[in-house]
Backbone bond lengths (Angstrom), bond angles and torsions (degrees), N, CA, C in turn:
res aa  C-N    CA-C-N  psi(-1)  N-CA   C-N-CA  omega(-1)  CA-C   N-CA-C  phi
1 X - - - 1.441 - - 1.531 110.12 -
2 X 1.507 116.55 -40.15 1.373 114.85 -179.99 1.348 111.11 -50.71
3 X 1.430 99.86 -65.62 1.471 111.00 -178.17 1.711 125.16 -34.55
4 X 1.360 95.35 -46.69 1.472 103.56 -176.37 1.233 120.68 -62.67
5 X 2.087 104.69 -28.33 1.717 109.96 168.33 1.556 99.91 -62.43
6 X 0.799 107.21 -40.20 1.490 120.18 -148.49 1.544 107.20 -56.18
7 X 1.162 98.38 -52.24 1.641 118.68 -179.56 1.438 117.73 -72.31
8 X 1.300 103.44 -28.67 1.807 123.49 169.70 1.856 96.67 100.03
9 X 0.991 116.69 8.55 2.073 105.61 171.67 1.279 98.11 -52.20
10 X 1.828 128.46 -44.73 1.333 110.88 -179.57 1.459 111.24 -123.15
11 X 1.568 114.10 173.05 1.748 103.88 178.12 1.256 90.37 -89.01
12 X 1.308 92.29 -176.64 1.561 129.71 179.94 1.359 113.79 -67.54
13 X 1.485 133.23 -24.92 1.378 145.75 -121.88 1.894 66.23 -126.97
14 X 1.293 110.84 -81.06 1.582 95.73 -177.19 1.186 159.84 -52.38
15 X 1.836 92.52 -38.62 2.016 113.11 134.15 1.203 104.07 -22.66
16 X 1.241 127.43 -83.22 1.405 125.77 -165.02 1.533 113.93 -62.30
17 X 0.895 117.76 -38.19 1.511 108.98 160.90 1.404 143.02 -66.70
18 X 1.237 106.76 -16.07 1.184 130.34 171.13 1.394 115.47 -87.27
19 X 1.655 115.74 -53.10 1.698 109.90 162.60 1.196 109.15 -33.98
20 X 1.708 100.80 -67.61 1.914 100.49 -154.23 1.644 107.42 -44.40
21 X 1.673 127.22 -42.25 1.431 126.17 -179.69 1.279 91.57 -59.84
22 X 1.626 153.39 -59.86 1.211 133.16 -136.07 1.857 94.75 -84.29
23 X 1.212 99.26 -24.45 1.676 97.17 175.66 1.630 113.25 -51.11
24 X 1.772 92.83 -72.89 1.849 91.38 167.22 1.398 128.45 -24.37
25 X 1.167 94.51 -83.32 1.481 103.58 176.74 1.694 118.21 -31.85
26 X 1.534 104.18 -42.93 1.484 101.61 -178.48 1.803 114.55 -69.46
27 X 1.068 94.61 -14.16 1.823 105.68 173.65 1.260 114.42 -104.21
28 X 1.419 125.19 2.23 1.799 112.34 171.31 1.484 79.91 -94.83
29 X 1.480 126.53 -71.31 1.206 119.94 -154.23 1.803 114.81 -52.99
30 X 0.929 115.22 -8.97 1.837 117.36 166.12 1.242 97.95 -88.77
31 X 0.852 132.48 -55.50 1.630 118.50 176.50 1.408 123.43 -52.16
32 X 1.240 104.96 -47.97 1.729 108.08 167.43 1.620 107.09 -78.96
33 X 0.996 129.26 -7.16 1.845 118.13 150.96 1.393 109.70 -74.08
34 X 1.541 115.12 -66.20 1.898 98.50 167.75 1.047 117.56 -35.44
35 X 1.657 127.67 -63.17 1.524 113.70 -167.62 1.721 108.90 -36.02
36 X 1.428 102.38 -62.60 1.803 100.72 -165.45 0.838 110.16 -72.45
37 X 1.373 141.25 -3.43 1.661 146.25 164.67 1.506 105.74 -58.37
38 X 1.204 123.57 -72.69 1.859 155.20 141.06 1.577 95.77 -15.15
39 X 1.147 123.09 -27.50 1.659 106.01 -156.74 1.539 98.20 -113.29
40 X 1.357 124.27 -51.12 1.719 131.27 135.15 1.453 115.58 -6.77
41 X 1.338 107.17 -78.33 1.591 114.42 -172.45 1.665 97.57 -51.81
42 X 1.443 129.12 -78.00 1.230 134.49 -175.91 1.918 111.24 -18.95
43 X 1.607 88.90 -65.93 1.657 94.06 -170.42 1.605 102.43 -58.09
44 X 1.529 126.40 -20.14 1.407 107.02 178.55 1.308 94.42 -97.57
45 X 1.457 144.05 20.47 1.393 103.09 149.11 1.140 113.38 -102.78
46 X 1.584 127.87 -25.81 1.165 121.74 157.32 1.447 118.25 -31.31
47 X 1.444 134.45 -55.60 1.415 140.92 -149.23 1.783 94.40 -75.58
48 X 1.444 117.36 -47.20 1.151 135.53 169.60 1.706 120.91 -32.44
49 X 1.588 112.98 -55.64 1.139 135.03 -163.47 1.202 91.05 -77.38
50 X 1.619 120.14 -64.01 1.501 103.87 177.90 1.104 145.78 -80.17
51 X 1.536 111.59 19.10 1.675 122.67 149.76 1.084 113.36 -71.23
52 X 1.452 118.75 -50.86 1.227 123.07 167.04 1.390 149.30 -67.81
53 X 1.336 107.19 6.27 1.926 126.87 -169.92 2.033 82.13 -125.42
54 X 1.685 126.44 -4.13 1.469 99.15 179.88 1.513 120.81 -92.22
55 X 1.087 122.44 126.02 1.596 125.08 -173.54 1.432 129.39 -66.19
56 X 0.846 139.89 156.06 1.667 132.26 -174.51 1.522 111.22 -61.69
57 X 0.981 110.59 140.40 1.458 119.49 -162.28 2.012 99.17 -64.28
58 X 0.563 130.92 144.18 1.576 157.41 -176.41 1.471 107.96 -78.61
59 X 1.363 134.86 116.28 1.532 121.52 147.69 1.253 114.07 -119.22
60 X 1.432 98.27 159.05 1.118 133.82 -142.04 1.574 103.15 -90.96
61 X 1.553 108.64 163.33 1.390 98.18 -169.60 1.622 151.62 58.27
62 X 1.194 108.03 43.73 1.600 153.22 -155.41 1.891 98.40 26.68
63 X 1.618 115.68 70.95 1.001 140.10 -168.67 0.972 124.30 66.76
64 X 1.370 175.46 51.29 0.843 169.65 -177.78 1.914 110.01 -142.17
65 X 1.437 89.25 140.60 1.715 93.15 177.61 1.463 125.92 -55.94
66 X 1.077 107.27 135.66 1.776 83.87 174.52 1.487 126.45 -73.17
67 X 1.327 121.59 17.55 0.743 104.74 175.04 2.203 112.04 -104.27
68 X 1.095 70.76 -15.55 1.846 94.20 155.66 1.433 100.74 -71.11
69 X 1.185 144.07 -6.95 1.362 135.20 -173.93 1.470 102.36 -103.64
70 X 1.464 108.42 -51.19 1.458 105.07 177.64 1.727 136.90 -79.61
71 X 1.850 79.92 1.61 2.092 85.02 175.15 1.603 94.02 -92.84
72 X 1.684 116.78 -28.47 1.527 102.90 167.01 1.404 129.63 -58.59
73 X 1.508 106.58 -31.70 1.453 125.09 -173.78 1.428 93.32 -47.47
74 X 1.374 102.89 -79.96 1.847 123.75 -165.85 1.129 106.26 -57.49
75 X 1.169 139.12 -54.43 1.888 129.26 163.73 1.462 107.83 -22.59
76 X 1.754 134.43 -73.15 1.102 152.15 -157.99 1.499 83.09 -70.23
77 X 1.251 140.43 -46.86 1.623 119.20 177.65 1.219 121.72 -52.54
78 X 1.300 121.42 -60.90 1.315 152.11 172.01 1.307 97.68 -27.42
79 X 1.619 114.48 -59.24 1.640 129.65 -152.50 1.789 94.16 -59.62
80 X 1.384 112.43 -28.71 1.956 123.26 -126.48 1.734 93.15 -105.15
């Protein structure tokens, strides 16, 4: 861009108009990199917390596997 003032392809009046947009732009797009930087971190502590808040899985049938349920099942058929 300098160059191009420099050389005269563009005026001065548009240089400057043209920075100030490349300025903007250079400050939404950092801001929208923080956001998803900020938004990343969050979802891994969320993801984190709930590995860690999940409880041991539960079985069923005042403990016992179910599959201890279904060799009882079929015995008691067998028996019947």
């Amino acid at each position: 861009m300098v160059i191009s003032k420099d050389l005269g392809y563009i005026s001065a009046k548009r240089f400057d108009l043209v920075s100030e947009q490349i300025t903007d732009l250079r400050q939404m797009l950092n801001g929208y990199i923080r956001y998803l930087r900020e938004k990343k971190t969050q979802m891994r502590k969320e993801s984190d917390q709930s590995y860690s808040t999940k409880s041991e899985p539960e079985f069923t049938n005042e403990g016992r596997l179910p599959i201890d349920v279904l060799i009882e099942h079929s015995d008691n058929r067998s028996n019947s």
